[in-house]
Structure formats: C-alpha cells, structure tokens
C-alpha positions as semicolon CSV with decimal commas, in nm:
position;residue;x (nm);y (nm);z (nm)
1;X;-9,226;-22,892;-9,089
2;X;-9,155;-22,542;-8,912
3;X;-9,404;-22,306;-8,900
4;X;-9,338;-21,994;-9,007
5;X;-9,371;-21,706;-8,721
6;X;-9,595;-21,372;-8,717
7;X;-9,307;-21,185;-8,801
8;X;-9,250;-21,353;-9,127
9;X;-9,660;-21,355;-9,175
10;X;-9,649;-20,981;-9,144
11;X;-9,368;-20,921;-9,309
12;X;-9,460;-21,081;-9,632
13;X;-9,841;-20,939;-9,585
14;X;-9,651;-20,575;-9,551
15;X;-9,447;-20,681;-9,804
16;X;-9,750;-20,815;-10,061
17;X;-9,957;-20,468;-9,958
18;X;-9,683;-20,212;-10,050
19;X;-9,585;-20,380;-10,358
20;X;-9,979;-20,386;-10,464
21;X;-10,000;-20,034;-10,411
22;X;-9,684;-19,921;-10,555
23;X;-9,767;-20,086;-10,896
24;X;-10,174;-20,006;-10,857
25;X;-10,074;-19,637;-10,797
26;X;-9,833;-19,612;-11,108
27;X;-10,076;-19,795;-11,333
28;X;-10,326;-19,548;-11,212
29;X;-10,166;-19,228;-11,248
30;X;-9,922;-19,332;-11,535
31;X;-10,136;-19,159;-11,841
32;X;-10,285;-18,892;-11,598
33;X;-9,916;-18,768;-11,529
34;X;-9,817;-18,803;-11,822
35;X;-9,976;-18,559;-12,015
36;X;-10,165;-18,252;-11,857
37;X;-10,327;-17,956;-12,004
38;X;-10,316;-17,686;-11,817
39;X;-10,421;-17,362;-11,959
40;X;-10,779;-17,130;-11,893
41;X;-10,961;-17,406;-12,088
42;X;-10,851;-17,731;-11,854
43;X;-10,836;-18,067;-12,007
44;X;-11,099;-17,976;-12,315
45;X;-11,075;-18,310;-12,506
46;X;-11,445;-18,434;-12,599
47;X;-11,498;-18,722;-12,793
48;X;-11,645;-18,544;-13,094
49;X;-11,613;-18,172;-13,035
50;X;-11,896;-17,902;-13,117
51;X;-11,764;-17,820;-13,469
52;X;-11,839;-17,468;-13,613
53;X;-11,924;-17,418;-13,958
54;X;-11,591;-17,306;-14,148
55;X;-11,411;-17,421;-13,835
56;X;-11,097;-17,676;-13,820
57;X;-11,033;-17,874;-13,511
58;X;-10,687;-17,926;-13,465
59;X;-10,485;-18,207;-13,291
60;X;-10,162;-18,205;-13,135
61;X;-9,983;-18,555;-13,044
62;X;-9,623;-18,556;-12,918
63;X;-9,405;-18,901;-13,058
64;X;-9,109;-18,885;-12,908
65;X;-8,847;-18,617;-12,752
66;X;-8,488;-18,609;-12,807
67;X;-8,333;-18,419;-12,444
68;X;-7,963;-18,438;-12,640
69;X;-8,090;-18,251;-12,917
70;X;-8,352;-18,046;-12,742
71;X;-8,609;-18,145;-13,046
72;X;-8,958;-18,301;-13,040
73;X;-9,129;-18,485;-13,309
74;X;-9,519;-18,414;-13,357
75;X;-9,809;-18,519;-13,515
76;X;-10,043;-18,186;-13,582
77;X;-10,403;-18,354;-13,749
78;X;-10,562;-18,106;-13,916
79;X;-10,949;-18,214;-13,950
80;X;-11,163;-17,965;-14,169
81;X;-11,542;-18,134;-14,169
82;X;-11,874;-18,022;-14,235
83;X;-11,819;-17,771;-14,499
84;X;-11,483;-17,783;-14,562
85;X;-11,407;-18,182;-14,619
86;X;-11,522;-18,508;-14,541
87;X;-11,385;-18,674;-14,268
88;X;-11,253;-19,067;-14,290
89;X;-11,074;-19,289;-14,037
90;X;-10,711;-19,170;-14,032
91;X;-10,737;-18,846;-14,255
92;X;-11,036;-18,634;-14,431
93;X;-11,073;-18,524;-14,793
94;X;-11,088;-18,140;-14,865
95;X;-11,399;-17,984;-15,023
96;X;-11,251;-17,625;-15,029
97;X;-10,826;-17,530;-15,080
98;X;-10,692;-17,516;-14,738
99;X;-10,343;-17,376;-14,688
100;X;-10,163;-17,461;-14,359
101;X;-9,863;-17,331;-14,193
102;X;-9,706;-17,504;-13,923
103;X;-9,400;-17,386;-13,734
104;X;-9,077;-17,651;-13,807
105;X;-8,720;-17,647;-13,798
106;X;-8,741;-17,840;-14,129
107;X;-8,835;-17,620;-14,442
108;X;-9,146;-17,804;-14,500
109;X;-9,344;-17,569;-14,315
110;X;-9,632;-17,443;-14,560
111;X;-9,871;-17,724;-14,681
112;X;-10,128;-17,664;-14,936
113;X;-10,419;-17,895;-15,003
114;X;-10,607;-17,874;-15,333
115;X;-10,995;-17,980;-15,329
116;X;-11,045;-18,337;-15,341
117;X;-10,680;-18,402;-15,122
118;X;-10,673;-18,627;-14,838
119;X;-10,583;-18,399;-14,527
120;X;-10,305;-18,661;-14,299
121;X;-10,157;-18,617;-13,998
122;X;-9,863;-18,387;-14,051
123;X;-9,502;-18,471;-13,894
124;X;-9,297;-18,169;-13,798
125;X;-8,982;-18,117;-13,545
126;X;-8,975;-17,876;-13,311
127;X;-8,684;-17,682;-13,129
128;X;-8,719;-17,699;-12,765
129;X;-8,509;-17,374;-12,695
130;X;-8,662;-17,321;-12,403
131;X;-8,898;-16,971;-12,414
132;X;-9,009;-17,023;-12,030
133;X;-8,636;-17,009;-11,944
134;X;-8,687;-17,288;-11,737
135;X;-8,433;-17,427;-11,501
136;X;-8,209;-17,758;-11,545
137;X;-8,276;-17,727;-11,939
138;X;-8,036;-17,965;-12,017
139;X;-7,957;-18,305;-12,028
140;X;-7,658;-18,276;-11,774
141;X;-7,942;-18,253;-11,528
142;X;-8,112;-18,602;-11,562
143;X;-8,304;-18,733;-11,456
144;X;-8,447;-18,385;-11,299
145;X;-8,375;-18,184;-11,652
146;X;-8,694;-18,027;-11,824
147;X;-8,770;-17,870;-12,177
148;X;-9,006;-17,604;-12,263
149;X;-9,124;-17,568;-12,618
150;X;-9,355;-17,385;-12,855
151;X;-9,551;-17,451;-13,198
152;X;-9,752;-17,249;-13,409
153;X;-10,027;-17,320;-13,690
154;X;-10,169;-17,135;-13,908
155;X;-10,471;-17,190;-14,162
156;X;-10,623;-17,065;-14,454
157;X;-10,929;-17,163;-14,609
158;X;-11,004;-17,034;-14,973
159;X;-11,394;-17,020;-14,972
160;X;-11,445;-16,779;-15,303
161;X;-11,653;-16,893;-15,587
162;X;-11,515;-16,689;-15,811
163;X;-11,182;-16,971;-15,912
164;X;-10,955;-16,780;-15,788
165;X;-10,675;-16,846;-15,517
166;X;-10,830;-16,620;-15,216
167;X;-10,633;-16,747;-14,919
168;X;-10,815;-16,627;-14,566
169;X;-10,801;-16,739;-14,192
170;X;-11,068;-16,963;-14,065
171;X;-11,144;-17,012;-13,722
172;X;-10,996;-17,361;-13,543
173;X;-10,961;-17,502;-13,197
174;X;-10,687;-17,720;-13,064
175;X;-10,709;-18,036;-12,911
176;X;-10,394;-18,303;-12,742
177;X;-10,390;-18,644;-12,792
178;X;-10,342;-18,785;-12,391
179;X;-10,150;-19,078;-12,598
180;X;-9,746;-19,140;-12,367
181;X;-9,438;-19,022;-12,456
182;X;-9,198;-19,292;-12,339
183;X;-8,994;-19,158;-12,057
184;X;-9,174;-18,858;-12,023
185;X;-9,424;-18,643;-11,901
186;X;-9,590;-18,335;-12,131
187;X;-9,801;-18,036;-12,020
188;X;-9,973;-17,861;-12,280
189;X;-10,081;-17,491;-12,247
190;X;-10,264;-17,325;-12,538
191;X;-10,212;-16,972;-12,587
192;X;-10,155;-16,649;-12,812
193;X;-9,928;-16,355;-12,891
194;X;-9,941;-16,051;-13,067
195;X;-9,826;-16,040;-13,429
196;X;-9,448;-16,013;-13,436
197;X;-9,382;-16,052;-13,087
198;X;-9,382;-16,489;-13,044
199;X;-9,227;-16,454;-12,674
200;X;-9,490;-16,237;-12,576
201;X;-9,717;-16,529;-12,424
202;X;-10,100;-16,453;-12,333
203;X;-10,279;-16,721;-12,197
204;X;-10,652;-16,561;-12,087
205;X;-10,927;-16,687;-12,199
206;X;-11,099;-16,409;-12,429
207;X;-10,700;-16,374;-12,621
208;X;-10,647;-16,744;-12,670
209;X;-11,004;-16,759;-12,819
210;X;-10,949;-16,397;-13,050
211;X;-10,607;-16,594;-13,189
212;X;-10,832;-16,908;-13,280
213;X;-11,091;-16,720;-13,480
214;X;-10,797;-16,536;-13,652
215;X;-10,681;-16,881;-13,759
216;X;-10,393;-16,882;-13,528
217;X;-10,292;-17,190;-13,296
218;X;-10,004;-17,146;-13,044
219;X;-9,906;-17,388;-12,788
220;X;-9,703;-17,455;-12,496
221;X;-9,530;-17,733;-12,373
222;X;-9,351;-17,819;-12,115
223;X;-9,144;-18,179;-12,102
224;X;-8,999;-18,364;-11,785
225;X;-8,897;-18,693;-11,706
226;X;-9,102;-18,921;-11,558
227;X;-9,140;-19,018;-11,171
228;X;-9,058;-19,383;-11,286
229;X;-8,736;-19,240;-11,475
230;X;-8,662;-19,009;-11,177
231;X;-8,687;-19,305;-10,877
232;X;-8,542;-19,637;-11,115
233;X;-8,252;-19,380;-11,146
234;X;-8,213;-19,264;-10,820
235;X;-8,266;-19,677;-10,689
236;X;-7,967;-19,743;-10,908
237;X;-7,778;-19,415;-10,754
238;X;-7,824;-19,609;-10,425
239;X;-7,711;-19,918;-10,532
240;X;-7,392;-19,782;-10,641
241;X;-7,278;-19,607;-10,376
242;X;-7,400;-19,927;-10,140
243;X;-7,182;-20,189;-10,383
244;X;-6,885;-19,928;-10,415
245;X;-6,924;-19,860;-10,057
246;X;-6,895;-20,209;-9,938
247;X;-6,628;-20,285;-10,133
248;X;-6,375;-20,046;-9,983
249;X;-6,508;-20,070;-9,626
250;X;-6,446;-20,496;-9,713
251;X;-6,018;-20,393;-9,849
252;X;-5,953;-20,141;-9,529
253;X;-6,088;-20,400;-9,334
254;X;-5,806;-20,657;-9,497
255;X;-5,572;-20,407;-9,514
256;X;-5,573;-20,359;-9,145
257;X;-5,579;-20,723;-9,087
258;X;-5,913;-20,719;-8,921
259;X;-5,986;-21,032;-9,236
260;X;-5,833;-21,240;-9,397
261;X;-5,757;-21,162;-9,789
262;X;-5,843;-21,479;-10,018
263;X;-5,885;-21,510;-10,412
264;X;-6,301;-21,512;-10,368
265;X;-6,243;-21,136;-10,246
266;X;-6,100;-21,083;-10,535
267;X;-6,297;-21,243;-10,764
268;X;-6,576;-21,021;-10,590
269;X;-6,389;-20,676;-10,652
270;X;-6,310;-20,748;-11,020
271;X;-6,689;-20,846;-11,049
272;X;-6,787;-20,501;-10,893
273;X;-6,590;-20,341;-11,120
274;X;-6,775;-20,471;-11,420
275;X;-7,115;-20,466;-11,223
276;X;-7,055;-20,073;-11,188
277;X;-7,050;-20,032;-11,594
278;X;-7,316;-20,228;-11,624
279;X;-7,580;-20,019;-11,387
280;X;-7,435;-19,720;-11,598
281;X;-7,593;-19,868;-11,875
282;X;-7,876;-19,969;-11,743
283;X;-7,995;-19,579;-11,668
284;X;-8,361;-19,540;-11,844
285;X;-8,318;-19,322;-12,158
286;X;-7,952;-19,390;-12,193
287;X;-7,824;-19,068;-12,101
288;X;-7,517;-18,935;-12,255
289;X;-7,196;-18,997;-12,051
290;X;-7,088;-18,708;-11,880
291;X;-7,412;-18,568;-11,702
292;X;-7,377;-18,454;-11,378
293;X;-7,510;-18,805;-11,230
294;X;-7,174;-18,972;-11,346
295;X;-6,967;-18,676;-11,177
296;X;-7,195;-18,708;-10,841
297;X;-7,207;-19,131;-10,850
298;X;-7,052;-19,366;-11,123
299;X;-6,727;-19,196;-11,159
300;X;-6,676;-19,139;-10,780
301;X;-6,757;-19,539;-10,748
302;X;-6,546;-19,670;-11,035
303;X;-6,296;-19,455;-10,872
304;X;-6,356;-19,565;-10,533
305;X;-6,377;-19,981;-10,649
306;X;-6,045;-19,892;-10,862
307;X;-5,859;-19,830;-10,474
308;X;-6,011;-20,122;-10,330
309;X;-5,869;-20,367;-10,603
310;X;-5,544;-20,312;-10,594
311;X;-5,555;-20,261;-10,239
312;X;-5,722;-20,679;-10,205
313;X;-5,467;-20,798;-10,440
314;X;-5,129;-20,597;-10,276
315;X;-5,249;-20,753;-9,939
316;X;-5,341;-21,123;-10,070
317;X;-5,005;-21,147;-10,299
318;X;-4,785;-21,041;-9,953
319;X;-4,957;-21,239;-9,695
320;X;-4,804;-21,576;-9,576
321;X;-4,990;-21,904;-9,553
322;X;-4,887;-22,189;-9,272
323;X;-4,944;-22,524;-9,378
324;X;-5,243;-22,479;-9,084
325;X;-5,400;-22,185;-9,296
C-alpha cells in the first residue's frame, strides 16, 4: 500500500482549511451583508419596540427585486397597538379608523381601515428609478449593477369622538425586516424631505424624527448583487475564457502540425461548443442576453471555439493516414 507523502498531507489539510473557512465565512456574514441599515439611527430593530401612545410602528420587508424592470416588491406592516388596535400573530385589529398612504406604482395606494378591520401586511411595487443617481444602474452591468430606490408612507389616525371622519397624522417609527432577498444585498436608510420637494433627501437625526411625528415615513434603499453572485459569476468568466482558450491554442497547434488531428479532438470541440451555452445559462439570476458580460466573455468564446472547429475538422478531413498510422 503506498503511503501518501507530506505534500499530499498538506495539500489536502490546506485544501480542507480554506474550504472550511470559505463556507464558515459566507454562512457567517450571509444575512449581515445582506441587509444593512445605515442611517443616524444604525441598525434600530428591537424585539418589541418602546411603543408610544397614538404611535404606529412600521415595518418594511423587501420580497424580491426585478434588475430588468428596475421594480421591487414590498411588504410595509403597519402595526397600530395600545390604543389604536389589538395586535395578533400576522396582523392587528383596528380600534380607531386609520387611513394609510403608501407610495406604489400600482393605483392601490390609499388604504383605509374601518374600526374593527384586521390591519395585514400590505404588498406594493416600487420603481427603482434611481434618485441617488447611482452608477452601473442597469442590468447591462451584472453582476456589478446596483439600484437605488425610495418609498413613502403616510398615516392618519381619526381619534374624534364626535362620529365624524377627522383624518390626522399620528406619529410612527420604521423598522426592516433583516429577512434575504435572494441574490441580493439591501441597505436601508430612513429619512425625510420637505413637502413637495421628494428628491430633496435629509437624513439627520432631529429631521428624520420631525417627519415621523408628522406621520411621514420615507426610506432609502439601495440594492446590489451579492458577493456570492459577483464571484460564482466571475468563476464561470474564468472558466470560459480557460475552455475557449484551450481549445484554439489545441487547433493552431494541429494546424501547424505540432499534433496530430483525430476524431476525439473533434468530438472535444463540438462538446465545447455546447459546454459554452450551457455556462451561459448557468449565470445566477439569469441575466438577460446581451449584458455587457456576454460582449466581454461568452460571445468572444463562442466566437473564438467557432474558429477552432472548423479549423480541427479542415485539418483532420485533409491529412493522410499510412497503413502504420
């Protein structure tokens, strides 16, 4: 039985290590950089926040995010308690009129909840045109493209005893559910504008607070592939260009008679071919074709394993066997 060296020992050991760390360091990190809040509060996400009377904690949760599209679908939880409903499980039950207006590209953007109505978790879209003007906004860029987006809610409490409708703002707080977006990473950023100006972004302390007792919640976020995304898809980049690579080098090298062509090349070029189409699809996210990726390494690799075919088969079909060969 032959005893396998130091090198090998170390090797695998080194090997055994890295691969440990690799996955211990993604599993680690993979909710913490995946969503963020950075803003003058910090990550402010207690288990059961300090309620206010007459004050509505609100929740944010991002589902999903379509980069083609440039739209994100949200959860926003409303959750009046204490005074203002009773709170179950999955939704609470109003004990005043609430009216809530939440910013959507759909025209369900007002909500109004009667006493005695269950309060759920409300699903809007929201257009990610981009207000921080960021760079690489656009899906040509993956896996490096990134989204900015904002959302605003408003609500309105009627508290009068009198029976009639008497609509006012009531204080709130917003809070971000750390739950993944798959493929992504979100930062959230809570802050405030003046009336009729939405661009106008403040994010200090004393304004962002002033906007929540006025009843007004506006948020920031910004959305960005993952670091898995960003490496599997640069790995696969690699990969290519090393297959697509070693396939031409392999037909100049027959071509110049430095080998000797035979119908396994062959086979192995035609498989290439098909192998390349293949890693194209395997790209996390499925990216649209025609992002700069394919321009920078599929397309110049198809193109590349597309000369070294013909260039195999030209050479096998004209060279001349002996009976010896």
């Amino acid at each position: 039985m032959k005893v396998p060296t130091r090198k090998w020992i170390a090797f695998t050991l080194t090997f055994i290590f890295l691969s440990t760390g690799v996955i211990s360091f993604f599993n680690s990190s993979s909710v913490k950089d995946s969503v963020k809040i950075e803003d003058s509060f910090g990550n402010n996400w207690p288990d059961y926040p300090d309620v206010k009377p007459n004050e509505i904690p609100l929740y944010y949760q991002i589902n999903s995010f379509d980069p083609e599209n440039q739209i994100a679908n949200l959860l926003v939880y409303p959750w009046p308690v204490n005074e203002l409903g009773t709170p179950y499980y999955s939704s609470t039950v109003t004990k005043v009129p609430l009216k809530i207006f939440i910013d959507t590209i759909d025209r369900d953007g007002v909500h109004i909840f009667n006493t005695g109505d269950p309060v759920p978790g409300i699903p809007i879209r929201a257009d990610a045109y981009n207000p921080l003007y960021l760079p690489r906004a656009s899906d040509l860029w993956y896996p490096f493209d990134q989204y900015s987006m904002a959302t605003e809610t408003q609500v309105e409490a009627d508290l009068s005893d009198d029976g009639k409708a008497d609509f006012k703002p009531i204080p709130l707080f917003d809070y971000f559910y750390t739950s993944e977006v798959a493929g992504f990473s979100i930062t959230y950023k809570r802050v405030a504008h003046p009336q009729g100006d939405p661009e106008n972004f403040q994010g200090t302390k004393d304004e962002v607070i002033e906007a929540r007792k006025n009843g007004q919640s506006v948020v920031l976020a910004i959305v960005k592939r993952h670091i898995a995304i960003q490496l599997i898809a640069i790995m696969l980049s690699i990969f290519v260009y090393v297959i697509a690579g070693t396939l031409t080098w392999a037909a100049i090298q027959v071509r110049a008679g430095r080998r000797r062509p035979n119908a396994t090349t062959l086979v192995w070029a035609a498989t290439t071919v098909l192998a390349l189409i293949q890693f194209r699809s395997l790209l996390p996210g499925k990216p649209r074709l025609g992002i700069f990726l394919d321009y920078l390494v599929f397309f110049p690799a198809m193109a590349a394993t597309l000369f070294a075919l013909p260039m195999l088969a030209v050479t096998w079909l004209k060279t001349q066997y002996t009976s010896e060969d």
